[in-house]
Every structure is written in C-alpha cells, then in structure tokens.
Residue frames as a rotation matrix with the C-alpha (Angstrom) as fourth column:
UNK 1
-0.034 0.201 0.979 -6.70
0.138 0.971 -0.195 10.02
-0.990 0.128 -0.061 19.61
UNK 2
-0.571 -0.215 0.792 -7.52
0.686 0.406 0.604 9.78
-0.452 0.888 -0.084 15.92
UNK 3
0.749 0.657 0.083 -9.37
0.662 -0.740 -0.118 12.85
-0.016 0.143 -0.990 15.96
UNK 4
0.645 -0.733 -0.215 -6.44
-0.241 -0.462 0.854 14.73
-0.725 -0.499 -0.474 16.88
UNK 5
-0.353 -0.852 0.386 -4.46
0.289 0.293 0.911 12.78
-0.890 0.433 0.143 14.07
UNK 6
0.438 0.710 0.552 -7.43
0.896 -0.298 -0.329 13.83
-0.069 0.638 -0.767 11.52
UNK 7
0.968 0.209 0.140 -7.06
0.242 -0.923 -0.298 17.59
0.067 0.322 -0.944 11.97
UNK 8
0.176 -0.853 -0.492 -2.90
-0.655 -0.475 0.587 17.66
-0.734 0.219 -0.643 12.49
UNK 9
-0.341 -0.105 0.934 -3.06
0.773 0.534 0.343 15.52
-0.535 0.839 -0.101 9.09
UNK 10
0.406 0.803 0.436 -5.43
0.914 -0.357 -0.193 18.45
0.000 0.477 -0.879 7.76
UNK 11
0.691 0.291 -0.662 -4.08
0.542 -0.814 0.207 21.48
-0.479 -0.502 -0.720 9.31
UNK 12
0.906 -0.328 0.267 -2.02
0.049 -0.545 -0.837 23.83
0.419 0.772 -0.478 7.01
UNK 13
0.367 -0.884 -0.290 1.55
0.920 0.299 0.253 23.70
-0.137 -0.360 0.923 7.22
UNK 14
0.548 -0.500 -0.671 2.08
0.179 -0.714 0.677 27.53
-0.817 -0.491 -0.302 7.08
UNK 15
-0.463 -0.758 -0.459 4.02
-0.156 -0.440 0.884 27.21
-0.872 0.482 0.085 3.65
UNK 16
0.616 0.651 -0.444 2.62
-0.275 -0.350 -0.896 27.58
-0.739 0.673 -0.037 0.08
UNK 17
-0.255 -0.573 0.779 4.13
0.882 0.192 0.431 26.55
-0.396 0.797 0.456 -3.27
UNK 18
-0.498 -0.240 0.833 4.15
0.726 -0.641 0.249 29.57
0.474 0.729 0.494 -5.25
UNK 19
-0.916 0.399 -0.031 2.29
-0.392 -0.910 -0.133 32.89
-0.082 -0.110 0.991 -5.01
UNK 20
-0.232 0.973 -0.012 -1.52
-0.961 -0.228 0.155 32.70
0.148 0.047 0.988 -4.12
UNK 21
-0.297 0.703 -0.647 -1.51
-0.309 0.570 0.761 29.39
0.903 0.426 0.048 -3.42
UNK 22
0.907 0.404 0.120 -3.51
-0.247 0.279 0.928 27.60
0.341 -0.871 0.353 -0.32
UNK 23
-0.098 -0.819 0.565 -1.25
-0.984 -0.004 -0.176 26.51
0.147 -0.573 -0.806 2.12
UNK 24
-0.349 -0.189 -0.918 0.15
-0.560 0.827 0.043 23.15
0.751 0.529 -0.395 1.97
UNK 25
0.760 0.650 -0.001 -1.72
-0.494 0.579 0.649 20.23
0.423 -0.492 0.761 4.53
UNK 26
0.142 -0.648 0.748 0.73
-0.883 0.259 0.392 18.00
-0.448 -0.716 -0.536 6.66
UNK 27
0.508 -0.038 0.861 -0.17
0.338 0.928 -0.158 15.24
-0.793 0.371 0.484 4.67
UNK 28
0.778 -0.435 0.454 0.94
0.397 -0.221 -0.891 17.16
0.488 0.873 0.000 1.26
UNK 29
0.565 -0.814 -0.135 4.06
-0.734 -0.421 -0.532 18.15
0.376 0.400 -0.836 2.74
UNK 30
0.190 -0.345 0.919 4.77
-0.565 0.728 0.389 14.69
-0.803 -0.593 -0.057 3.84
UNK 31
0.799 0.220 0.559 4.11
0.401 0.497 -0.769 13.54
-0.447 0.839 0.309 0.29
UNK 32
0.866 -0.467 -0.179 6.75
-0.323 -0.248 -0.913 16.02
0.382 0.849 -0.365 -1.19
UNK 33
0.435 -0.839 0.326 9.18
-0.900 -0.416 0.132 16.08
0.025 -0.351 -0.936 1.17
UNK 34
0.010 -0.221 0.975 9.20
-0.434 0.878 0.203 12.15
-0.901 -0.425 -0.087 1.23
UNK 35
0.913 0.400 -0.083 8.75
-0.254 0.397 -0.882 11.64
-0.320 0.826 0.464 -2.29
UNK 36
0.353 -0.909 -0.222 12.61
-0.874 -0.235 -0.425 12.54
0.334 0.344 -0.877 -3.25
UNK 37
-0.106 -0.444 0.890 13.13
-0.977 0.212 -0.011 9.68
-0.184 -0.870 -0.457 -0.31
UNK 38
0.305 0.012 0.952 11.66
-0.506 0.849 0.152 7.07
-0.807 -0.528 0.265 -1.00
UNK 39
0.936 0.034 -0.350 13.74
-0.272 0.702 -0.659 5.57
0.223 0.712 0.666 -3.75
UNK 40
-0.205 -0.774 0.599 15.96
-0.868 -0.138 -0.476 5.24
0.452 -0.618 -0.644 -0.94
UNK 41
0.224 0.520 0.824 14.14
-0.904 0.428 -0.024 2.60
-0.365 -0.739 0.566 0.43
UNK 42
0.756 -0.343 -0.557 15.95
-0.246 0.639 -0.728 -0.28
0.606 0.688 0.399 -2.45
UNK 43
0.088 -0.975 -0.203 18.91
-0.124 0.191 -0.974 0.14
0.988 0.111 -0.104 0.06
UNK 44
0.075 0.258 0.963 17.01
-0.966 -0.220 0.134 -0.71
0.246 -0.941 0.233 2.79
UNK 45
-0.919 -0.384 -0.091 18.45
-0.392 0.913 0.114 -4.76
0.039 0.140 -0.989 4.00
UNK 46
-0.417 0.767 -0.488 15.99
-0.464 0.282 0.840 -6.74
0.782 0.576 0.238 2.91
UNK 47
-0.856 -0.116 -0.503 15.79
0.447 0.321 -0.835 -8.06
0.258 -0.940 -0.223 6.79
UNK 48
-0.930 0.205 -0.306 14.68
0.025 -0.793 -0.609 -5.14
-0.367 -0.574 0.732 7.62
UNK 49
-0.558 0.691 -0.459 11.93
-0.806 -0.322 0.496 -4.76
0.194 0.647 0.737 5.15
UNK 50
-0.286 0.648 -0.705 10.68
0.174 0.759 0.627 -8.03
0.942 0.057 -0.330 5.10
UNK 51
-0.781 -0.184 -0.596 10.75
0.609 -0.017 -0.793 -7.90
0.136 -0.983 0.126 9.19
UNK 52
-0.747 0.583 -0.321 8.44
-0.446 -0.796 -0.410 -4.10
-0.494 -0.163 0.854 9.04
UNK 53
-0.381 0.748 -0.544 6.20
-0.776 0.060 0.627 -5.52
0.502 0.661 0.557 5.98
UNK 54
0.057 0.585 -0.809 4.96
0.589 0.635 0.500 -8.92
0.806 -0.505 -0.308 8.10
UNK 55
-0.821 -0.158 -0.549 4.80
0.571 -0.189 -0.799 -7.28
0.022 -0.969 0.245 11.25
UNK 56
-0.775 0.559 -0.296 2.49
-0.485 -0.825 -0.289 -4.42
-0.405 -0.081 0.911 9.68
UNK 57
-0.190 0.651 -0.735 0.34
-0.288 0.679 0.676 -7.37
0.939 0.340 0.058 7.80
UNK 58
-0.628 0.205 -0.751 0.11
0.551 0.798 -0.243 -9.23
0.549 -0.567 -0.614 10.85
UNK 59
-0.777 0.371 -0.509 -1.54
0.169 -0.655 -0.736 -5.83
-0.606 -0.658 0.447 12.38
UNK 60
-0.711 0.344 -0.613 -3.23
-0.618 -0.722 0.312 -4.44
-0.335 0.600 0.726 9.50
UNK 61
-0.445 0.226 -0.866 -4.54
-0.619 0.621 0.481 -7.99
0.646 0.751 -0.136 8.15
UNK 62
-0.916 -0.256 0.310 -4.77
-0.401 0.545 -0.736 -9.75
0.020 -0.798 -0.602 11.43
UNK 63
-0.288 0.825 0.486 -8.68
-0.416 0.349 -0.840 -10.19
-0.863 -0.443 0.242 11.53
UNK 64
0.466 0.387 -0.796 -9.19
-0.885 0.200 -0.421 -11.11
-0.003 0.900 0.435 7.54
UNK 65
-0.433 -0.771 -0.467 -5.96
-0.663 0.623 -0.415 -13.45
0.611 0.130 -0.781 8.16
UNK 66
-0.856 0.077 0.512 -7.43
-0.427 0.454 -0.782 -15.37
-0.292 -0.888 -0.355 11.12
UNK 67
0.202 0.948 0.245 -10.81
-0.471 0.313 -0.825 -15.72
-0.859 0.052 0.510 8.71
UNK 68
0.004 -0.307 0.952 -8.98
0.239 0.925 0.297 -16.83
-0.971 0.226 0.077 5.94
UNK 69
0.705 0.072 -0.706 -9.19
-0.406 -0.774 -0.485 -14.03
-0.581 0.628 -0.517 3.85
UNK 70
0.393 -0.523 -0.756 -6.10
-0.901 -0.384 -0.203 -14.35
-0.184 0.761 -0.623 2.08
UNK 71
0.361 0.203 0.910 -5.86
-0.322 0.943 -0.082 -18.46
-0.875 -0.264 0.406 1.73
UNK 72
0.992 0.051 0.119 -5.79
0.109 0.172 -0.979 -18.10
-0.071 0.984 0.165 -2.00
UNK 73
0.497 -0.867 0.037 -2.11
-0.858 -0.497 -0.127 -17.34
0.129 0.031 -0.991 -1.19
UNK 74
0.365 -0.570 0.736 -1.58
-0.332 0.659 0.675 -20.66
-0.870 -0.491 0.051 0.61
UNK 75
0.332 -0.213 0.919 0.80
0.651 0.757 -0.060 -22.63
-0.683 0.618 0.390 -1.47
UNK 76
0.582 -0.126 0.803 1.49
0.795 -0.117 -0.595 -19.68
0.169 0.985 0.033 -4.04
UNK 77
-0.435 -0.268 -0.860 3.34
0.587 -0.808 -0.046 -16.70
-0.682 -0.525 0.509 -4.44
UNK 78
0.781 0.442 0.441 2.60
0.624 -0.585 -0.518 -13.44
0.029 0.679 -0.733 -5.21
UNK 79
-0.562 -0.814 -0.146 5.30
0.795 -0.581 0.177 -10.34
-0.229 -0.017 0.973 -6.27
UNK 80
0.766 0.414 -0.492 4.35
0.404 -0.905 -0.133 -7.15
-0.500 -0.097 -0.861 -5.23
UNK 81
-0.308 -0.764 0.567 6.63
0.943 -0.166 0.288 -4.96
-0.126 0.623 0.772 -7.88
UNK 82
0.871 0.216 -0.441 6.87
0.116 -0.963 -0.243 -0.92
-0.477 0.160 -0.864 -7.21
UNK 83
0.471 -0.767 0.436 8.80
0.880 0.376 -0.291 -0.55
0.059 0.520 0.852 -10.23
UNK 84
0.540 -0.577 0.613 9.67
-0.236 -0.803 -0.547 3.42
0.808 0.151 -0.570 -9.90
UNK 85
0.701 -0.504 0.505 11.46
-0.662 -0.196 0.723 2.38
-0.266 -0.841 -0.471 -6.30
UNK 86
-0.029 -0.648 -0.761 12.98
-0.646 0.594 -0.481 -0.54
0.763 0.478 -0.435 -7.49
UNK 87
-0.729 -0.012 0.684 11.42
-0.549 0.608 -0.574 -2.47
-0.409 -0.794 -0.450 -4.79
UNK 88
0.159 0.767 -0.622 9.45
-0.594 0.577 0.560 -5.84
0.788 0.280 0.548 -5.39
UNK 89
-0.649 -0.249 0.719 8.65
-0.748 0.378 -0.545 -8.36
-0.137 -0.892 -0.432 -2.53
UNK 90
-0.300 0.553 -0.777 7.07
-0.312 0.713 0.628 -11.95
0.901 0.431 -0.042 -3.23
UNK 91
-0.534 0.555 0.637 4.10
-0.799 -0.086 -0.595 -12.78
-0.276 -0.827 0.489 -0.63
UNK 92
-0.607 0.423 -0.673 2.69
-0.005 0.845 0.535 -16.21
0.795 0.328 -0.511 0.51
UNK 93
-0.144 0.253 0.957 0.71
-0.911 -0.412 -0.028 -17.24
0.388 -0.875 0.289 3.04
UNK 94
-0.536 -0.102 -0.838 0.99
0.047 0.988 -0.150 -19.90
0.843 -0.120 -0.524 5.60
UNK 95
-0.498 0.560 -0.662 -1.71
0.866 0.284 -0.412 -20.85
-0.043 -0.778 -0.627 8.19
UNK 96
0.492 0.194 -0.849 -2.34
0.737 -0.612 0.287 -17.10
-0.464 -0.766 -0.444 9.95
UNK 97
0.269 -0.705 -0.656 0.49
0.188 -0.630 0.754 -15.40
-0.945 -0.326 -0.037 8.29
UNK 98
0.997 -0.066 0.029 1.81
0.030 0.005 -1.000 -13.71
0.066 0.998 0.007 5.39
UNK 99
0.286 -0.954 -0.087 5.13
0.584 0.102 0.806 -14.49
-0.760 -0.281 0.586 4.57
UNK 100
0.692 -0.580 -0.431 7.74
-0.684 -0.335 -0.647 -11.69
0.231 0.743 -0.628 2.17
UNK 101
0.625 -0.765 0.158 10.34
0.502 0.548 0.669 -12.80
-0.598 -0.339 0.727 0.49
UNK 102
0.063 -0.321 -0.945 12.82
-0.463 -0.848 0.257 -11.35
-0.884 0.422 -0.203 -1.89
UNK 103
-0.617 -0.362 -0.699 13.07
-0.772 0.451 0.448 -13.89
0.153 0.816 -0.558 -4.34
UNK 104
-0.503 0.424 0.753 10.67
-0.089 0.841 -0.533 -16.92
-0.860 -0.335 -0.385 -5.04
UNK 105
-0.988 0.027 0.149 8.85
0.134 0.623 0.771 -18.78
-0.072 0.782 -0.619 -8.06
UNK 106
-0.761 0.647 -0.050 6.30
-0.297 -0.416 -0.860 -16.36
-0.577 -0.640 0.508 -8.27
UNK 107
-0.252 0.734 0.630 2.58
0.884 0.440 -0.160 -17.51
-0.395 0.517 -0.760 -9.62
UNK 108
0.541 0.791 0.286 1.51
0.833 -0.550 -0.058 -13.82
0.111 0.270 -0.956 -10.10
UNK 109
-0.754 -0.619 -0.219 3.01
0.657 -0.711 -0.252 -10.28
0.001 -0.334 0.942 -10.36
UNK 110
0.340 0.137 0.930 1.49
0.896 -0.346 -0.276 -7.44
0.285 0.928 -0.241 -10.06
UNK 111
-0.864 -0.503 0.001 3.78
0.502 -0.862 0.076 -3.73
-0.038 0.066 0.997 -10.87
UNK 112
0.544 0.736 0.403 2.85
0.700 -0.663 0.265 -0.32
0.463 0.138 -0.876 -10.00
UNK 113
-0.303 -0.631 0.714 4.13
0.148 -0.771 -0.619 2.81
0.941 -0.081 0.327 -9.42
UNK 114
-0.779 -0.228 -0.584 3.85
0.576 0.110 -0.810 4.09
0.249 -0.968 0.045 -5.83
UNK 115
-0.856 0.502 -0.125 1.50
-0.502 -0.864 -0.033 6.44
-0.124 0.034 0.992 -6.41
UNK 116
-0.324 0.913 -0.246 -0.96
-0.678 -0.042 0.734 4.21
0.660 0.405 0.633 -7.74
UNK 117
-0.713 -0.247 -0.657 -0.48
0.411 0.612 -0.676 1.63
0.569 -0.751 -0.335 -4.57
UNK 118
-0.969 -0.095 -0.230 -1.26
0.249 -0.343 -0.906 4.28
0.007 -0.935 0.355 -2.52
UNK 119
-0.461 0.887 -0.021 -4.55
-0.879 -0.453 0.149 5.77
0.123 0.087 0.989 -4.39
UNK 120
0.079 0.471 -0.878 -5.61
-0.058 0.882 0.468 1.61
0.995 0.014 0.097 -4.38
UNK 121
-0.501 -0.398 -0.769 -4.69
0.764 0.215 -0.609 1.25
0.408 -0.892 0.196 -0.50
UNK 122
-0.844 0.464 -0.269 -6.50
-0.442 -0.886 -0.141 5.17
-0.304 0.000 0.953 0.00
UNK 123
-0.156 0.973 0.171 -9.63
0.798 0.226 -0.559 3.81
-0.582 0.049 -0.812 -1.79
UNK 124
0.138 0.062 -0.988 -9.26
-0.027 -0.997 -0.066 7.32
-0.990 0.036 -0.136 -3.78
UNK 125
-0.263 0.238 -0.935 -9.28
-0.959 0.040 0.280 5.44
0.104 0.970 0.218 -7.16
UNK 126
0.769 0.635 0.074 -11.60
-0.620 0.769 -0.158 2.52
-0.157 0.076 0.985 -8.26
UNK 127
-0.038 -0.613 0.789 -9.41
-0.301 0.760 0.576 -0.78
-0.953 -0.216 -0.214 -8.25
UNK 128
0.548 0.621 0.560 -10.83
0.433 0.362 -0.826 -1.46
-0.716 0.695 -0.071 -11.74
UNK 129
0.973 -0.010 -0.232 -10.33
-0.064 -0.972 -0.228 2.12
-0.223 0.237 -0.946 -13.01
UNK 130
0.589 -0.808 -0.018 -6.27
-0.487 -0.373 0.790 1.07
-0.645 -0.456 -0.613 -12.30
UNK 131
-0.444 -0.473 0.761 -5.80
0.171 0.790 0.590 -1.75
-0.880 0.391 -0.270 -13.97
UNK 132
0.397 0.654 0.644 -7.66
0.795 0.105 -0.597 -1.12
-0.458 0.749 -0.478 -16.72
UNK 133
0.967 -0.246 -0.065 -5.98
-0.245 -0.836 -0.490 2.20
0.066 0.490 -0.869 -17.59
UNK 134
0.389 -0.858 -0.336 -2.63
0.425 0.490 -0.761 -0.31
0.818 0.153 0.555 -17.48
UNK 135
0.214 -0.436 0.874 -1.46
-0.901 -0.433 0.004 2.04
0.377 -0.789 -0.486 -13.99
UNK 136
0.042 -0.071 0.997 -1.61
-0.720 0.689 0.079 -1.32
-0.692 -0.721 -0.022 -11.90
UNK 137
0.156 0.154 -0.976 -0.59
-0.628 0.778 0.023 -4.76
0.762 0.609 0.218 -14.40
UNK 138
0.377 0.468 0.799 -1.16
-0.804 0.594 0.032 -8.22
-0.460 -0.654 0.600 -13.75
UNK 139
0.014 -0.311 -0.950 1.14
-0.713 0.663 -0.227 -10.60
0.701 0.681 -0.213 -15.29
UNK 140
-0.917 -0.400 0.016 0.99
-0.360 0.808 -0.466 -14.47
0.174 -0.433 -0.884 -14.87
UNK 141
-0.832 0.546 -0.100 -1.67
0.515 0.826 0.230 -16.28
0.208 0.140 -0.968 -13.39
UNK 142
-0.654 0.609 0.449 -4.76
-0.555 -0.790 0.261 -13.39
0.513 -0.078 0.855 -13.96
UNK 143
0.437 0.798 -0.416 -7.12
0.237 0.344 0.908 -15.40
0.868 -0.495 -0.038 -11.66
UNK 144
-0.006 -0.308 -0.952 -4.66
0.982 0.176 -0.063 -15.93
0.186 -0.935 0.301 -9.05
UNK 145
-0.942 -0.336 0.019 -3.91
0.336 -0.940 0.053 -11.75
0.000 0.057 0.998 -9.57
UNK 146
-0.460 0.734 0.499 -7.92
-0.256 -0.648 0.717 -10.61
0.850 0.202 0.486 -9.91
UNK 147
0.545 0.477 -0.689 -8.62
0.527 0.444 0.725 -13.08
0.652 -0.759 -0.010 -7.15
UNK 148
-0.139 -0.113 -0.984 -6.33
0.874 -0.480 -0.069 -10.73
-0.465 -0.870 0.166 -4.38
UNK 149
-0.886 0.181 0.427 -7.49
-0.166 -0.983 0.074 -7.41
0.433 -0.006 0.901 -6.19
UNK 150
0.250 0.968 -0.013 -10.90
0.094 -0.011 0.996 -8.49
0.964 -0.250 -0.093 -5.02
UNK 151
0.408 0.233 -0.883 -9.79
0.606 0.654 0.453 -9.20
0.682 -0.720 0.126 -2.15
UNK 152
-0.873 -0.311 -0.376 -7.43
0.471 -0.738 -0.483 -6.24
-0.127 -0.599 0.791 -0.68
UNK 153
-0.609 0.663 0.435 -10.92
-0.319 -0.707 0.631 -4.19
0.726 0.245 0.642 -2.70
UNK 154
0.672 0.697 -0.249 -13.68
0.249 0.104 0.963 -6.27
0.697 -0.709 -0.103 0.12
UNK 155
-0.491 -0.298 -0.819 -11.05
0.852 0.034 -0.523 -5.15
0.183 -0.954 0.237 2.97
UNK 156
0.320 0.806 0.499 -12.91
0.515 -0.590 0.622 -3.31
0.795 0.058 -0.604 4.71
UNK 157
-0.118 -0.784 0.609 -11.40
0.262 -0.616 -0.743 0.05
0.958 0.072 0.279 6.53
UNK 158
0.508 0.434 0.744 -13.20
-0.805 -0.070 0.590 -0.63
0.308 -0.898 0.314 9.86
UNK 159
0.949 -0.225 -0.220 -10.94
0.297 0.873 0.386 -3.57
0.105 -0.432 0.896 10.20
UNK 160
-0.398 -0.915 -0.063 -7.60
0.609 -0.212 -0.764 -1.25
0.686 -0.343 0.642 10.31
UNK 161
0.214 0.009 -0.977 -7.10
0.860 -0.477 0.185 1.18
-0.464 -0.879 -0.110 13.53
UNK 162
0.805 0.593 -0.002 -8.82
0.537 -0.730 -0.423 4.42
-0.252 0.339 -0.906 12.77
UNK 163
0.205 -0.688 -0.696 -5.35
-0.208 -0.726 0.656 6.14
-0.956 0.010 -0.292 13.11
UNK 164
-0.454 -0.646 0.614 -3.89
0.230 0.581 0.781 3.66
-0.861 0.495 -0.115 10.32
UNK 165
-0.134 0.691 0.711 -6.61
0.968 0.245 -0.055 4.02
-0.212 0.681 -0.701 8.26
UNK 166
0.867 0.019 -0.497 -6.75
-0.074 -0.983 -0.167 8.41
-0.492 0.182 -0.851 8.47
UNK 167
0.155 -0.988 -0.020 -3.28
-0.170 -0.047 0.984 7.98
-0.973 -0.149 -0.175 7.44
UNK 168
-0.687 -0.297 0.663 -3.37
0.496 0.475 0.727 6.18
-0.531 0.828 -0.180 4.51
UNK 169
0.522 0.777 0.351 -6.64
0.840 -0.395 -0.373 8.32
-0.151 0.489 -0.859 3.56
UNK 170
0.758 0.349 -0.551 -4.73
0.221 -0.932 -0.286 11.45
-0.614 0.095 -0.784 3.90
UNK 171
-0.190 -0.725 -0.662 -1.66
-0.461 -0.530 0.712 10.76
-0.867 0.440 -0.233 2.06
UNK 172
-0.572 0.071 0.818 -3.88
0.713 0.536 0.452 9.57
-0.406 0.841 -0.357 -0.72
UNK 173
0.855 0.518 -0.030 -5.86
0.500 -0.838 -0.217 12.59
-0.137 0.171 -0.976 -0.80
UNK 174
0.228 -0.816 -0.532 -2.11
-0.334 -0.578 0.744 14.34
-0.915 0.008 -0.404 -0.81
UNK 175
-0.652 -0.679 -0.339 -1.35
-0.407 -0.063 0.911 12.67
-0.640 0.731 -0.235 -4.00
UNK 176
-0.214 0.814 0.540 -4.42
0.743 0.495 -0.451 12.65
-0.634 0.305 -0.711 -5.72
C-alpha cells in the first residue's frame, strides 16, 4: 500500500552523482531523469492533456469540488502558464467540474516554472514565500488569482489518496 510506496520512493537507487556522494533516492532519480523530458510534453495533443488534467482534478479535487471549493471559477477563467515547458492550460469550472482548455478569454494568469508548481503542490515552500519572491506571478484580475492561491493553500492533503499525496511530497523533496 502507501507504505510500501513511501520507502520505494525513499530507498537509494544504488547510483551516486560524483565521488562521495549519498546515493541518489527514487524520487531524485525520477526528477533528473525526467527533467530533460518534460519539455516534451508541448507536443503532447492537447486532447490528450486536457482529457489526463480533468480526469486527475476530478480525482484529486473531487471532495472540495462537490463542496464548492473552487466556485470562484464558475463563470471565469483561469490560465495555468508553465512557461519553461511551454505549456499553459485555461481552467473554469462548471457545476462539479473543472473544465481545461487551450485557449479562452482568460480573467487571471498565473506563470511558473515547473519547479516552483511542484514545491507549491509539495507544500515544501510557503505559497506566499513564491509569489512574493516573483517565482509564481499573477497577472490580471489579483483577487480572482489570490482568491485560488488561498484556495489550492486550504486543500488539505488528507483529501488526496495517501499514495498521490507521498508522491507529490517526494518529488518535491527531490527538487528542493
């Protein structure tokens, strides 16, 4: 179970970067070896993407969505904009659901490198801490944009499946 995904997330992969150092964690050699990759992911059909990205909201989001968590969407968009991939996806919500699109009259961006996604999504840097040091911007309507940083910041990591949630902790601890 998710104990089991803990310690083969943890457990040394046997190979070292240089002399003397520690051996590398499964999560850090998922981080390197995937890093090169994922600006591969721009040439992925936008089907596809949009298809994985609601599907994994509708899991990941399912109990905040169903309370109305993310409402402040209804009616607007937002553009999610990882600018080293070259990938940006504009997110609304209707009823239950978040909808991606690729294109849309967005109310709010906000850009960030992948790295800093992940340490915000990890919990492994203060939401604040990002934006404020300019890592994470907010362009456009800054309510509509501070009003879902609060909000992804009150999700709370007992509402993803423990696996999902070790995951995303350890490859933020990998690139931290």
């Amino acid at each position: 179970g998710s104990e089991r995904l803990q310690r083969l997330l943890a457990w040394p992969s046997g190979h070292a970067d240089g002399a003397g150092a520690e051996p590398m964690t499964l999560a850090q050699r998922l981080v390197k070896l995937g890093t090169p990759l994922l600006p591969l992911g721009q040439y992925v059909p936008f089907a596809v993407q949009r298809r994985l990205i609601e599907s994994a909201a509708a899991r990941l989001f399912a109990k905040p969505l169903a309370e109305g968590a993310f409402d402040l969407l209804a009616g607007r968009w937002l553009c999610i904009e990882i600018s080293d991939l070259g990938l940006a996806w504009c997110v609304s919500c209707v009823g239950t659901r978040l909808l991606v699109r690729r294109r849309e009259t967005v109310d709010v961006t906000i850009r960030g490198r992948w790295r800093d996604f992940l340490l915000l999504a990890s919990r492994r840097e203060d939401p604040d801490t990002l934006f404020f040091r300019r890592h994470l911007v907010i362009e456009g309507d800054t309510d509509l944009g501070l009003g879902v940083k609060n909000l992804l910041d009150a999700l709370e990591p007992q509402e993803l499946s423990p696996r999902a949630w070790q995951l995303i902790q350890a490859i933020g601890e990998a690139v931290h």
